[in-house]
Each structure stands twice: as C-alpha cells, then as structure tokens.
N, C-alpha and C positions, 0 to 999 in steps of 0.2 A: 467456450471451453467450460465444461462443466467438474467442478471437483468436490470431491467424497470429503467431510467433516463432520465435529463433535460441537455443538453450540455451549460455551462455557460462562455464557454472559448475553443475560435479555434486557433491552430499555426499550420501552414499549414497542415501539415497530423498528426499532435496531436489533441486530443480535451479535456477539463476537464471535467468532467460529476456528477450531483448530483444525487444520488442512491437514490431509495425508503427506502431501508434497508428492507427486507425480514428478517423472523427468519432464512433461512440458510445463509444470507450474516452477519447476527451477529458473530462479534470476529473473521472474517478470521483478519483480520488488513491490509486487502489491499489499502484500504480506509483512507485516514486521514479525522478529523473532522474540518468543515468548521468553521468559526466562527458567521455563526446562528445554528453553531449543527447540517448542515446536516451530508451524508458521505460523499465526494466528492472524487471519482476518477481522478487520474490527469495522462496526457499523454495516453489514450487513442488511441489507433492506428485506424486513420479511413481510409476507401480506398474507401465509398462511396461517401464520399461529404456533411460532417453534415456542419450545422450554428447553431449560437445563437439560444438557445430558442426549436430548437427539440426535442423532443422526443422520443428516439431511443432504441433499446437493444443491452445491452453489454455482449458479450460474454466474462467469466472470466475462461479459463480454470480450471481444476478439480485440476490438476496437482500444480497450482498456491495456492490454499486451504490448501491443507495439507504444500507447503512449505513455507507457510505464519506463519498458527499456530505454526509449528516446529522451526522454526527461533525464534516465541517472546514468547513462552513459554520451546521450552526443552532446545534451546541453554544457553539461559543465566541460568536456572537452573542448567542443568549439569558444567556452567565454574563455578558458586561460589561455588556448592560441590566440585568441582574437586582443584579449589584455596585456599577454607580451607583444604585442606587436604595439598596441599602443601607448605601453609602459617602454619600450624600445627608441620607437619614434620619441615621445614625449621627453626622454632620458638625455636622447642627445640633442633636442633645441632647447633644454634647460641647464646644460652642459652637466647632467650627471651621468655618473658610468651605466651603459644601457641596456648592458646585458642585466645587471641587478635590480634596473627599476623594470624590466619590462620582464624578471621573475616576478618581483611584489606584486605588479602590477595585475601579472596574471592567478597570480596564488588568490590573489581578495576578488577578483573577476569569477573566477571559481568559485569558490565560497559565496561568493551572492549569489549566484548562481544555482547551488545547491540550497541556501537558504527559501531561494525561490522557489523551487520545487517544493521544498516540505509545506512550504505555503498552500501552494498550487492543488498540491494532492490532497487533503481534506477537502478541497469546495469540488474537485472532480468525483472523490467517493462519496459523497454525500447525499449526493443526487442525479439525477438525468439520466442519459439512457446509457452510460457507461458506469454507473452504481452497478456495484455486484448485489445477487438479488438470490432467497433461498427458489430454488426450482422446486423439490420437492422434499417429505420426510420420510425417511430411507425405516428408519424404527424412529419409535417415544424411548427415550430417558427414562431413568427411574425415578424424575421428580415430578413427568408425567403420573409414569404408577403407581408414585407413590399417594398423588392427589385423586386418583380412583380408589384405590383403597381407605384410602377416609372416608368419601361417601357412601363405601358400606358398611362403614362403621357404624354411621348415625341411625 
C-alpha cells in the first residue's frame, strides 16, 4: 500500500511522516496520532534523501497490515479469553470465587499482552522487509527551497 505524506521530522536515514489517512490506511494501527490529530508515521526508512516539508509516498508493506491489525485486536483478545479460563480454573482449585479471579486474571493476560505488542512494534518498524520505506518525492519542502536559495545567495 502506498500512502501520500508531509515528512515533519528527519534523523539521518529515518524520517517522521504525516499521512493523509486513506479509508484503507484506517485502523492498520501503524500510525500513532499526533497531538493535532494527524497520523503520523515515525521512523520511516529513507534511502532517497527527504527534508522538512516534502511530500513523498510511503510505501507500507501489505504484510505490515494484517500484522498490525492481528497484534491489536486478536492478540489481546485471545490472552484475556485464554486468562479467564485460567484465572477460572485456578480460582476454584484454590478455592477462590472464579468468576473474579478468572476476570483478573484475564484483565493482566491482556495488558501484557498489549504491553507486548508495543514492545514488539518498534523492533518490527525498525527494520526488514516490513519497515515502511519512502517510495518516492511527490514535491521538495520549503526547507529544500529554502537551502537552494542560500546557495545563490553566496
């Protein structure tokens, strides 16, 4: 999938990038939200050479989709079924009430769970071949243009 952004943040061969948001980039969760409400992609792999301010398309592998959705919705699904059931069983061979330990049990199955994934997801964007990656530069920035216009200054 490839989606249309504004690169708002460069570290060397990273770059952060704010998405349009597409109806098909809705709910992957690859994207965190920025604090005016865009989407912003962070870490970006570039190997063209973006700045401030471009324009570019980011290529988000297909592969990164589905293991985005499946991380933040079946994972933690499946640990709190799977935690009630063991916080259930476990509740009544230790004679506590089981419907309550096999809620705890499943509420913190979940949460590690979730904590697992945020984990997970930096060492997946970070590299390989489901790192999202700039494709191309759509327009330069004005902090592109504006570093040509110095040079005719001198």
């Amino acid at each position: 999938m490839i989606e249309r952004g504004t690169v708002v943040a460069v570290r060397g061969n990273k770059a952060d990038v704010v998405l349009g948001g597409s109806s098909a980039c809705q709910g992957c969760s690859a994207c965190s939200i920025s604090k005016s409400g865009d989407l912003l992609l962070r870490d970006v792999t570039d190997q063209i050479g973006v700045d401030l301010g471009d324009e570019i398309d980011v290529l988000i592998p297909e592969g990164l989709q589905m293991k985005a959705a499946l991380a933040v919705y079946v994972v933690p699904l499946a640990s709190l079924l799977l935690g009630y059931l063991a916080g259930f069983l476990l509740g009544g061979a230790l004679g506590f009430d089981r419907d309550s330990t096999g809620a705890i049990v499943g509420i913190l199955a979940a949460t590690a769970a979730l904590a697992g994934t945020r984990l997970a997801e930096k060492s997946v964007l970070r590299g390989g071949r489901l790192a999202p990656r700039v494709h191309a530069i759509i327009s330069r920035g004005s902090a592109h243009a504006n570093a040509g216009s110095d040079a005719d200054d001198i």
